[in-house]
N, C-alpha and C positions, 0 to 999 in steps of 0.2 A: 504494500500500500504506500509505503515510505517517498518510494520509486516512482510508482503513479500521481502522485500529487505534485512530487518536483515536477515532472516532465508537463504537469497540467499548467504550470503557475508555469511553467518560461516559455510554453507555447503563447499563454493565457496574456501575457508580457507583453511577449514580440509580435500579437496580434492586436493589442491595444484592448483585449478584455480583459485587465484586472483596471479598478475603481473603488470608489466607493461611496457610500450613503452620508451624508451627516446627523447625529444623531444630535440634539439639543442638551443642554444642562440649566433646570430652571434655577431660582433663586427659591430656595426654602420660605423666604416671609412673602414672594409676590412670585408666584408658580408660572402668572403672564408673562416674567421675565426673563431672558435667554440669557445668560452667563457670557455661554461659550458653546461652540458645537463639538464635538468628538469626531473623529475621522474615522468610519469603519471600513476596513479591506472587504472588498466584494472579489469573487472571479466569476466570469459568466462563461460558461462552457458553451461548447460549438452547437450545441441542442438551443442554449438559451435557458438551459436552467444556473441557477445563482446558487454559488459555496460562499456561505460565508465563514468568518475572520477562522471562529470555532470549527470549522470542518477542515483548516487545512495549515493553521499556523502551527503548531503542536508539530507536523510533518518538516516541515520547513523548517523550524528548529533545532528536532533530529538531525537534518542533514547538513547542520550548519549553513543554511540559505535565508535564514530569516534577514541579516540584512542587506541580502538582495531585495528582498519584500520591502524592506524598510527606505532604501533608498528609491527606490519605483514610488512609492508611497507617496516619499517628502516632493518628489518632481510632480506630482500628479496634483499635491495641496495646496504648492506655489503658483503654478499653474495656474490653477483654480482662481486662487486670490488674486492673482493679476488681472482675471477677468471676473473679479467680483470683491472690487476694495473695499 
C-alpha cells in the first residue's frame, strides 16, 4: 500500500491533482468570526474520486516523502494568496 500511495501522490503532482480545501477556524466568543483558515491536502485520483490528508499522509511519511507533500503544498498556498490577498 506504502508503494501505491507514493506513486499516487507524484502522479497526483505532476498532473496538477493534488490541492486543497480551506477549512475555517472561528473565534470561541463570536463563532461569525474566521481567525484563520487551515490548508487541507486533497489528491483527486484519475476516476475523480478525492483522498484526503488522512488516507495518504501516514504513507508518505513512511516513505520519507512527506516533505515532498509539504513543499507542493507551500507552492500551491502562495499561489493561492497571490490570487487572493
Amino acid at each position: 500500500m506504502l508503494d501505491r500511495v507514493v506513486e499516487i501522490f507524484d502522479h497526483a503532482a505532476k498532473e496538477g491533482r493534488v490541492g486543497f480545501s480551506l477549512q475555517h477556524v472561528n473565534a470561541v466568543a463570536d463563532v461569525g468570526t474566521v481567525l484563520y483558515s487551515e490548508c487541507l491536502g486533497r489528491i483527486i485520483r484519475p476516476d475523480g474520486e478525492v483522498m484526503t490528508a488522512s488516507e495518504f499522509v501516514r504513507y508518505l511519511e513512511a516513505a520519507g516523502r512527506i516533505a515532498a507533500l509539504d513543499r507542493h503544498m507551500l507552492t500551491l498556498a502562495f499561489d493561492w494568496l497571490a490570487h487572493h490577498p
